[in-house]
C-alpha positions in Angstrom: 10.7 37.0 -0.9 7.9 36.2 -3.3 5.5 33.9 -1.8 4.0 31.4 -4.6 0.2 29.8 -3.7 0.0 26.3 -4.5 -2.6 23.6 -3.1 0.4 21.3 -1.3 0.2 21.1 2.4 2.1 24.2 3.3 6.0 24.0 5.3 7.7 23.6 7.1 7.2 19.6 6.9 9.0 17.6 9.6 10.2 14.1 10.0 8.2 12.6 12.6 9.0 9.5 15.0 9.6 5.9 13.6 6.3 3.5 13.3 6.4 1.0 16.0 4.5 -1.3 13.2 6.3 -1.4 9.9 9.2 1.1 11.4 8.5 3.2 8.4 9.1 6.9 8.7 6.7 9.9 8.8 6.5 13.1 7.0 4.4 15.5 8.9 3.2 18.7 7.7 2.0 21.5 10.2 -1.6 22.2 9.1 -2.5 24.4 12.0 0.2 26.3 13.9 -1.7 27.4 16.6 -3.2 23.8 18.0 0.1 22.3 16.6 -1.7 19.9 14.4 -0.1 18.3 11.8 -1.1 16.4 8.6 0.0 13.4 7.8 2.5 13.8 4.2 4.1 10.6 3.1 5.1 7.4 5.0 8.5 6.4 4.0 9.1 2.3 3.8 12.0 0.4 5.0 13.5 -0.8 1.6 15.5 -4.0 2.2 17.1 -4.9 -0.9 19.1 -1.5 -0.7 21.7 0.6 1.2 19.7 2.5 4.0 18.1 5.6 2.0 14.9 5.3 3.6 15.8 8.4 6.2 17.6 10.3 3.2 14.3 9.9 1.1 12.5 11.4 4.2 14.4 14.0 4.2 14.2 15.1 0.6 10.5 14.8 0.9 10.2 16.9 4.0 12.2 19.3 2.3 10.1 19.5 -0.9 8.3 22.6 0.4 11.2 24.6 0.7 13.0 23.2 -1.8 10.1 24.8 -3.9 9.7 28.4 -2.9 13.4 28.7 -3.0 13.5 27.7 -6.7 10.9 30.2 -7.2 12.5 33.1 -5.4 16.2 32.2 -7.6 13.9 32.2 -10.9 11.1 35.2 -9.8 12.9 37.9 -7.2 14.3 40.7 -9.4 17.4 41.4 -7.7 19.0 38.0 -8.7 20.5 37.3 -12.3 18.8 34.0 -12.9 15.6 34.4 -15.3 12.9 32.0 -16.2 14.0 32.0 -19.9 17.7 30.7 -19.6 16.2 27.9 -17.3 12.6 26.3 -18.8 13.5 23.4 -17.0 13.2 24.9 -13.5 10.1 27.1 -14.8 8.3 23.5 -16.2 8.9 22.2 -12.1 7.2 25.1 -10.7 4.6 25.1 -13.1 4.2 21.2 -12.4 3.7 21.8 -8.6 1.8 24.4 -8.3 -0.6 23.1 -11.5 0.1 26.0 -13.3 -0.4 26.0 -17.4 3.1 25.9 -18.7 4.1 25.3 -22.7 8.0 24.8 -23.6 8.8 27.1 -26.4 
């Protein structure tokens, strides 16, 4: 598995406990695996007006960091038969993420 650098927060990101305040939801990153600190990610609002998708929106976002390098492995690893040409979409979200230069042809 290729490893890709980018300046995100690295995973695995978590879904941490419920804010006794606002009861908005936590997305915690582990920063330091050896104290067991982690950095705060995203706080995830209550929304109302619509169907509970607050806890299915906290789980997307805690996913986004492996959601990412797998992306990258399908499109860079050269055992598999998806390639960055046939799919400039996918290429154009890496590139996004990890603030790389990218130019559709």
């Amino acid at each position: 598995m290729n490893k890709i650098s980018s300046k995100h927060t690295p995973g695995p990101w978590k879904i941490g406990k419920r804010d006794i305040d606002d009861n908005s939801l936590l997305v915690l990153g582990t920063e330091n695996t050896k104290n067991n600190k982690c950095s705060h990610i995203a706080r995830v609002e209550p929304r109302h007006c619509y169907n509970n998708d607050q806890e299915a929106n906290a789980r997307l976002i805690a996913a986004a960091p492996e959601l990412f390098q797998e992306l990258y492995n399908l499109l860079y690893t050269p055992e598999n038969y998806i390639t960055p040409e046939a799919h400039p979409a996918a290429v154009a979200v890496i590139a996004k993420v990890a603030q790389l230069k990218y130019r559709r042809v």
